[in-house]
Backbone bond lengths (Angstrom), bond angles and torsions (degrees), N, CA, C in turn:
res aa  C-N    CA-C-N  psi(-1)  N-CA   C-N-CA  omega(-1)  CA-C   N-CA-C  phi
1 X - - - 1.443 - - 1.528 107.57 -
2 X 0.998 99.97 135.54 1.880 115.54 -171.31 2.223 95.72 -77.97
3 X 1.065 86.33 166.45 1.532 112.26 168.61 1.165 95.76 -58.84
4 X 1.011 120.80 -66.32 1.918 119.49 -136.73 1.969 85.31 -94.94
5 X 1.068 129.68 -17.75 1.204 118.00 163.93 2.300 124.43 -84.93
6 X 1.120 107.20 -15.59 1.353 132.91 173.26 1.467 98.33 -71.06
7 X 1.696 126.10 -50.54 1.512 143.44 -154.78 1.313 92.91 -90.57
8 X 1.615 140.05 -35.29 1.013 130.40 -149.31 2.332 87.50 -112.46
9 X 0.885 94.18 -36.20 2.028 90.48 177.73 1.475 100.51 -70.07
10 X 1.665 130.53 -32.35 1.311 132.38 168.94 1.360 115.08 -58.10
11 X 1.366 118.89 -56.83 1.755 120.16 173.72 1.248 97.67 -60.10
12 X 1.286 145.98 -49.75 1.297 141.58 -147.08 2.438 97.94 -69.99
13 X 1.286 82.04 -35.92 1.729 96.76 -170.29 1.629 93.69 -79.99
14 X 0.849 105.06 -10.37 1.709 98.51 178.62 1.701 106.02 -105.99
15 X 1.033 124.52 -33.22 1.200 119.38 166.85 0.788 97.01 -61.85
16 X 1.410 138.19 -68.89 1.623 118.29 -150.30 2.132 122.64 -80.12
17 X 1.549 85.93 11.25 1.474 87.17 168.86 1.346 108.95 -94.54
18 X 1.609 106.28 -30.56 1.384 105.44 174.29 1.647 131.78 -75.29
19 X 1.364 105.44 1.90 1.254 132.10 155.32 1.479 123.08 -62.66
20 X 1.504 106.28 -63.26 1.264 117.31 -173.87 1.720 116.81 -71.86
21 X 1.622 108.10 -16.47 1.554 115.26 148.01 0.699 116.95 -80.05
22 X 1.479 149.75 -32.37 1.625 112.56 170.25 0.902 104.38 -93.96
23 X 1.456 148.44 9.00 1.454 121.52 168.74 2.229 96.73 -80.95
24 X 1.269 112.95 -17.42 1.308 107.90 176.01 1.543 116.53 -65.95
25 X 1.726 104.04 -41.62 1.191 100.45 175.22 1.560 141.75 -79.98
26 X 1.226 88.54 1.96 1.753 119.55 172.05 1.629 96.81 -82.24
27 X 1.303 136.42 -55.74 1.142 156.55 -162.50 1.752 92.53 -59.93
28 X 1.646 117.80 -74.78 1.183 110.54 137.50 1.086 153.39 33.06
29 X 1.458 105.88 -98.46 1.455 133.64 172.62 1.425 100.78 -59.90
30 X 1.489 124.63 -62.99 1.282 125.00 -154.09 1.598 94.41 -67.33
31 X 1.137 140.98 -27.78 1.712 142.07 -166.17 1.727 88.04 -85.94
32 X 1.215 142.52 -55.26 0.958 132.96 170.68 1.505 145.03 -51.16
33 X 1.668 96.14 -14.01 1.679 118.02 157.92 1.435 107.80 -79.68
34 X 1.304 107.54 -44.08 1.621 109.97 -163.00 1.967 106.21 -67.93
35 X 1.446 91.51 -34.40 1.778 90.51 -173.86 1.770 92.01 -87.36
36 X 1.151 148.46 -19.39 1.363 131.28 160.58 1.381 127.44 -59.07
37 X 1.536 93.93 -36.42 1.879 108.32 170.93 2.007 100.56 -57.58
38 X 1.294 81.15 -57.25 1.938 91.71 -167.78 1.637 117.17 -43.37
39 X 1.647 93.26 -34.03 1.684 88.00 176.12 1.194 106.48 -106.18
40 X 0.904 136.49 -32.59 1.802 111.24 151.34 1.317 131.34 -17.56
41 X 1.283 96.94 -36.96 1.831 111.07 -164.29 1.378 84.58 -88.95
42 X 1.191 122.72 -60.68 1.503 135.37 -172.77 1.906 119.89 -47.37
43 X 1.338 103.48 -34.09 1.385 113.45 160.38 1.592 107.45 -80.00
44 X 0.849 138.98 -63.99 1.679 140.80 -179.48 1.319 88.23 -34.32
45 X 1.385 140.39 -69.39 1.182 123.26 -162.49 1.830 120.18 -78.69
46 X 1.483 110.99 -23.50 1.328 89.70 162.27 1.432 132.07 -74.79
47 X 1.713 107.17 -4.78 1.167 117.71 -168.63 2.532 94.68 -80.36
48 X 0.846 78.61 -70.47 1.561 93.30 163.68 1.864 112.72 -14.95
49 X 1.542 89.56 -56.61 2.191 101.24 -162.55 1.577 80.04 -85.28
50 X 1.308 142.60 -25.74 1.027 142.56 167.41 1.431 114.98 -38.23
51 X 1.920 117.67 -86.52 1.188 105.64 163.53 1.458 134.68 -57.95
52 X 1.664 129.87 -9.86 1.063 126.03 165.48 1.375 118.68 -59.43
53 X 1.404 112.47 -30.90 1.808 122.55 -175.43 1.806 83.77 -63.62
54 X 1.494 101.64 -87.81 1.573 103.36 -156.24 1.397 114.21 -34.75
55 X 1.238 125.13 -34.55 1.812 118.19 178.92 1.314 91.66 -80.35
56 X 1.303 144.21 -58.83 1.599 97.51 166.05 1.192 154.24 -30.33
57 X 1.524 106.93 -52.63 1.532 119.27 174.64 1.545 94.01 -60.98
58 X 0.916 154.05 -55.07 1.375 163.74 178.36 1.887 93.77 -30.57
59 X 1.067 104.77 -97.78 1.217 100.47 174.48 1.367 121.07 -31.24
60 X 1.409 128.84 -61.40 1.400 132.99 -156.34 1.950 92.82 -71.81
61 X 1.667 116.80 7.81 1.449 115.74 -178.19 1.545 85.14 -93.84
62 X 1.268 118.97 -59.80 1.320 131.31 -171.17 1.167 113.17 -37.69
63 X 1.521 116.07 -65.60 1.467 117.45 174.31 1.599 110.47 -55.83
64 X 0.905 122.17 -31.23 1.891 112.76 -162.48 1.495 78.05 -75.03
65 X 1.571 134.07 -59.22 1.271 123.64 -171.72 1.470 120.54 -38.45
66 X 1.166 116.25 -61.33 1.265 125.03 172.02 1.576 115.49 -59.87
67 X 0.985 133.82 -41.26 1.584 111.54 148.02 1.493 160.61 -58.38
68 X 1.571 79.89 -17.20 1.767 99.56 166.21 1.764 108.80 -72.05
69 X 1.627 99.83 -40.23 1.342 99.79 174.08 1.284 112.24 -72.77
70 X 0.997 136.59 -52.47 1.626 117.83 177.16 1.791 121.09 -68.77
71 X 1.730 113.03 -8.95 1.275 108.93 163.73 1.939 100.93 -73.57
72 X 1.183 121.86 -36.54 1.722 115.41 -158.82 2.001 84.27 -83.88
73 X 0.984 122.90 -15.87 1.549 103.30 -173.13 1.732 107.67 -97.44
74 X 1.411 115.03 -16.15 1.389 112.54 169.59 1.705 102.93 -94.78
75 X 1.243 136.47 -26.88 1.797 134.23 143.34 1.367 106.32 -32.26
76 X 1.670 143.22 -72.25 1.059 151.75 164.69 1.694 111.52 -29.81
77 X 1.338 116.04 -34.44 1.126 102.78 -162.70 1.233 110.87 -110.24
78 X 1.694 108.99 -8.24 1.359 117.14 177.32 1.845 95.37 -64.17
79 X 1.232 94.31 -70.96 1.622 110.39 -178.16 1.732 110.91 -36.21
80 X 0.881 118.60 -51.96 1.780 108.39 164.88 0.976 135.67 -53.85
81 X 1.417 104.28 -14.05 1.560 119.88 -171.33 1.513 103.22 -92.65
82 X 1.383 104.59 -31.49 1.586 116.86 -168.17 1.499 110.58 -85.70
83 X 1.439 101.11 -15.43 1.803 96.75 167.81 1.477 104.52 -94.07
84 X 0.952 138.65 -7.95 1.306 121.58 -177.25 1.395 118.37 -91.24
């Protein structure tokens, strides 16, 4: 095997590694769209269970409110009952 044929199967082996990196880094790239998409989606939805919590807690304020008042109005009424 000649020089210039040794030089030319050597470039040829180097191109084609440099092939098989960018087709990796394409490979890559495309997994790196898909997991940017994913947490996108993935934030939208914690953002979402997010406001679902607070209108709960919201409510679950409401209700405790509203039970203190009907605990102090059946207290009130125990006590009226007990003077009579």
């Amino acid at each position: 095997m000649s020089i210039y044929e040794s030089r030319v199967r050597q470039t040829q082996q180097e191109n084609d590694e440099l092939r098989r990196r960018l087709q990796e880094l394409g490979d890559a790239n495309r997994k790196l769209a898909e997991y940017d998409n994913r947490i996108a989606l993935l934030s939208q939805e914690i953002e979402r269970l997010n406001t679902m919590l607070r209108s709960k807690v919201e409510e679950l304020s409401g209700w405790e409110s509203r039970f203190r008042a009907l605990q102090q109005e059946n207290d009130g009424l125990r006590r009226s009952q007990g003077q009579m």
